[in-house]
N, C-alpha and C positions, 0 to 999 in steps of 0.2 A: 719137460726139460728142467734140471735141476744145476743150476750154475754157481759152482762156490771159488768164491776167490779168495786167498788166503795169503794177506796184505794188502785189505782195501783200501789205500790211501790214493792218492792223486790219477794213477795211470789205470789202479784198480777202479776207482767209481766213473772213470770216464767207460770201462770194459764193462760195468754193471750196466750204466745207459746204454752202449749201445746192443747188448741182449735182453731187454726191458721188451714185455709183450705179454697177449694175453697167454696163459699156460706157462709160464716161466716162471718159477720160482729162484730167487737170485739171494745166496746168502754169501757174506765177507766175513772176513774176521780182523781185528784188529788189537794193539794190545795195550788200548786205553780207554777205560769207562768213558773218558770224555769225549771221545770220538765217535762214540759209541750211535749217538742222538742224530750227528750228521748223517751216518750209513743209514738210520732210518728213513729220514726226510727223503734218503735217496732211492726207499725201496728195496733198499737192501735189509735183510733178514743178518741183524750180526752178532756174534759173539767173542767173547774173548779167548786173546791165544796169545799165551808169553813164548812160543817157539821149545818150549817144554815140554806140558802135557797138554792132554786133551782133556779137556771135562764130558760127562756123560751126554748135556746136551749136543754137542759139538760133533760128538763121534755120532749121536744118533743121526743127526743131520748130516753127515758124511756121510752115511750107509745109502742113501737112494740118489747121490749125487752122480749125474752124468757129463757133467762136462766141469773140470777141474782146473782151475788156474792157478799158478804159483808165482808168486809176486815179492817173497818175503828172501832178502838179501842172507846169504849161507851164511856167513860167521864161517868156521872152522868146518862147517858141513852142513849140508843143508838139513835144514830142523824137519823139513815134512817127509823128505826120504829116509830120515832117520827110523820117524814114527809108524810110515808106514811100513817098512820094511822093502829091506831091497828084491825081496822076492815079490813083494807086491803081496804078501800076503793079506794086507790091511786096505788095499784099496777097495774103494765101490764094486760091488759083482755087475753093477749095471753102466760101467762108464765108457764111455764112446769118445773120448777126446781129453788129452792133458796137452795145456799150452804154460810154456814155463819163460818168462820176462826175466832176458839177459841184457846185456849190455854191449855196443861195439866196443868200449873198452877192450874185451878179449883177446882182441885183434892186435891189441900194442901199437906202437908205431908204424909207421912204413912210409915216411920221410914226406907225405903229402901224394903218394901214388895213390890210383885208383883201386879198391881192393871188392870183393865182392865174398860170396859164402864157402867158397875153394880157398882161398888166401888161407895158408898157414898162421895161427895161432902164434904169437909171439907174447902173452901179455907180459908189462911190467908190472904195473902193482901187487901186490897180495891181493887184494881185494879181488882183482881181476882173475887172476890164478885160480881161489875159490868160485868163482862163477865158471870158469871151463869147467872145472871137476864136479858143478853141480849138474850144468848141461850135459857132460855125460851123463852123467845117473840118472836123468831123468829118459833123455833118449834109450839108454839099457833099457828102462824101469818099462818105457812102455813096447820095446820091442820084447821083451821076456811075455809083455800080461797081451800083447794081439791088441794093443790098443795106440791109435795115431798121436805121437807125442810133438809138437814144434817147439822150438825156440827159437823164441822172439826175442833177436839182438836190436835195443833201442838205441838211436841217437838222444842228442843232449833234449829234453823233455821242456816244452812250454805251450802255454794256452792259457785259460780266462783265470787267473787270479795270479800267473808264475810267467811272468814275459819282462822285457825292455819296457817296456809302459808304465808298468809297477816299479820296476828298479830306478826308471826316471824321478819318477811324482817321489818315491822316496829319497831321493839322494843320494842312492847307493851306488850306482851306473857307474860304470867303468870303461874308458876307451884306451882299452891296451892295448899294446903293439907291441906284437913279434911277429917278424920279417918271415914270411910264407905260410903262416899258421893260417890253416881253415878246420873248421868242423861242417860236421852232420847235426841238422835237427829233425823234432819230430814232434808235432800238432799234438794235443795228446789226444785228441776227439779220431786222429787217425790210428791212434793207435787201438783206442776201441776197435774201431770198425776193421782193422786188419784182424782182429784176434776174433770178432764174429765171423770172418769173411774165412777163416782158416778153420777154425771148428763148422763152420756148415759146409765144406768140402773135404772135411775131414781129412784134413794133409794134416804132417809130420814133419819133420826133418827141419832143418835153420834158416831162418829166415831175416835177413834184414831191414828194419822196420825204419825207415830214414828216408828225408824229404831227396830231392832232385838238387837241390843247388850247395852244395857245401860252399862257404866261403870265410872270411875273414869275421872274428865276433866282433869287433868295433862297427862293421859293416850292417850289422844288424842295428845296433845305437847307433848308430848315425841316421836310418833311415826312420827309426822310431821316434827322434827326435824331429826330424823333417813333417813327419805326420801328425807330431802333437804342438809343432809350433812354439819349440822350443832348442836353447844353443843345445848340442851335445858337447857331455861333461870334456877337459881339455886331452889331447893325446898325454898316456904315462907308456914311457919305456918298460917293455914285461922284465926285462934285465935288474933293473933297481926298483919295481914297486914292491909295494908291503904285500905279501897274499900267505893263504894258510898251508901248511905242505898240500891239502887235498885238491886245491886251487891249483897250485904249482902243478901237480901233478898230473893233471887235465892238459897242461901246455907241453907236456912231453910224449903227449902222442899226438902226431900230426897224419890223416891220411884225408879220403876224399874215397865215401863207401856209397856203393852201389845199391839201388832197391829194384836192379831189374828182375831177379830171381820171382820177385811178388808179383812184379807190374806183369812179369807171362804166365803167369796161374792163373790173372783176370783181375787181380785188383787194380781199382784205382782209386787215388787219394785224392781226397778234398781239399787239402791244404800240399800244393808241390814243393810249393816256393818260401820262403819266409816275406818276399816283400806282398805278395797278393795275402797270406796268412795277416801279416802285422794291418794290415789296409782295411781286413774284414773284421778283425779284432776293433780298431780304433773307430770304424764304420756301426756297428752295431752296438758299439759302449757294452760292450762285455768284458773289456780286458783286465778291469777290477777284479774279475770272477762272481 
């Protein structure tokens, strides 16, 4: 098995680990020499890639690659269907499985109702917009070549160095309020293990990768602060605080997403909840990273 991920950063090297074993060759790419040392340490085989071109060693290590991730945010189109071509003419002869890392984002709003993988597609952002249209291409891309394509639509992303516990101890922690807003999270150690657990049964089609409890994000600081024994930061009105459009724009989709689609295929996740997750985090002193 040859498993290349291509945007190993945070979601990507928790997906290296969990396909880590003997006979697995696991290479990333990344597109900074300086990151370069970390993918090492982690066993990943990496190279660089500006979302451009490919350099010689890169494509040679493409060529025997079976199982293929995509992790790298489209811009205007996505840069690896570009390269490989939409016919697929450029992909692996030998690949058994493309898993491509979306966003619930896509989903847009839906006022805090419960929404699941049927739910019509509304997104607001551009950014979101681009990610449907990559999710297509890739679902084409692997119903054209006979090969199982998934998308994995993630909730908001935290684990051992990226949680409430770090934004605490730094001072950055925010407890804002607006009046019915919840989200979806997502472990990211589960999200490895959803993306091994979909390539070794070789399913396709969209999947949402999101914990059991959506709730309120002060909810989450508040309990993080209870577990590290310390005040949480005061309530700020989301109406008048300072934040960045990308910020803002996070509070204008409100829903409450479903992961039963996964949990009847057979998965189950290690982390459901955020308050058992934050509890195992502050339990085992990993949450530094």
């Amino acid at each position: 098995m040859h498993v290349m991920i291509f945007g190993c950063g945070y979601s990507g090297t928790a997906i290296a680990r969990a396909f880590a074993g003997d006979g697995v060759r696991i290479s990333g790419t990344t597109r900074s020499a300086d990151k370069m040392a970390a993918l090492l340490q982690n066993g990943v085989e990496a190279f660089l890639f500006d979302g451009e071109t490919m350099d010689d060693g890169l494509r040679r290590a493409l060529a025997d690659v079976t199982h293929l991730v995509q992790s790298i945010a489209p811009g205007k189109a996505d840069p690896l269907l570009r390269l490989l071509g939409e016919d697929g003419a450029n992909l692996p002869s030998g690949l058994e499985w493309i898993g491509y890392l979306s966003t619930v984002g896509v989903y847009g709003d839906h006022k805090g109702a419960w929404i699941n993988e049927e739910t019509p597609c509304v997104p607001v952002s551009g950014r979101s917009k681009e990610r449907l249209e990559a999710e297509e291409g890739w679902l084409a891309l692997g119903e054209r070549c006979g090969v199982p394509a998934a998308v994995l639509r993630l909730s908001g992303i935290y684990g051992p160095g990226r949680n409430a516990f770090c934004n605490l101890d730094k001072g950055t922690a925010r407890r804002l309020i607006k009046k019915d807003q919840v989200f979806n999270r997502i472990r990211v150690e589960d999200i490895g293990a959803a993306t091994r657990f979909l390539s070794d049964h070789r399913l396709g089609g969209i999947y949402n990768i999101t914990d059991d409890r959506p709730g309120p994000p002060q909810d989450v600081i508040v309990e993080a602060a209870r577990l590290m024994g310390v005040e949480p930061p005061p309530e700020q009105a989301f109406e008048t605080a300072e934040l960045t459009p990308m910020a803002r724009s996070f509070y204008g989709e409100n829903k409450r997403v479903s992961n039963a689609k996964l949990k009847a295929s057979g998965f189950e996740f290690s982390f459901p909840d955020y308050p058992m997750s934050l509890a195992q985090l502050w339990q085992d002193g990993r949450w530094r990273g």
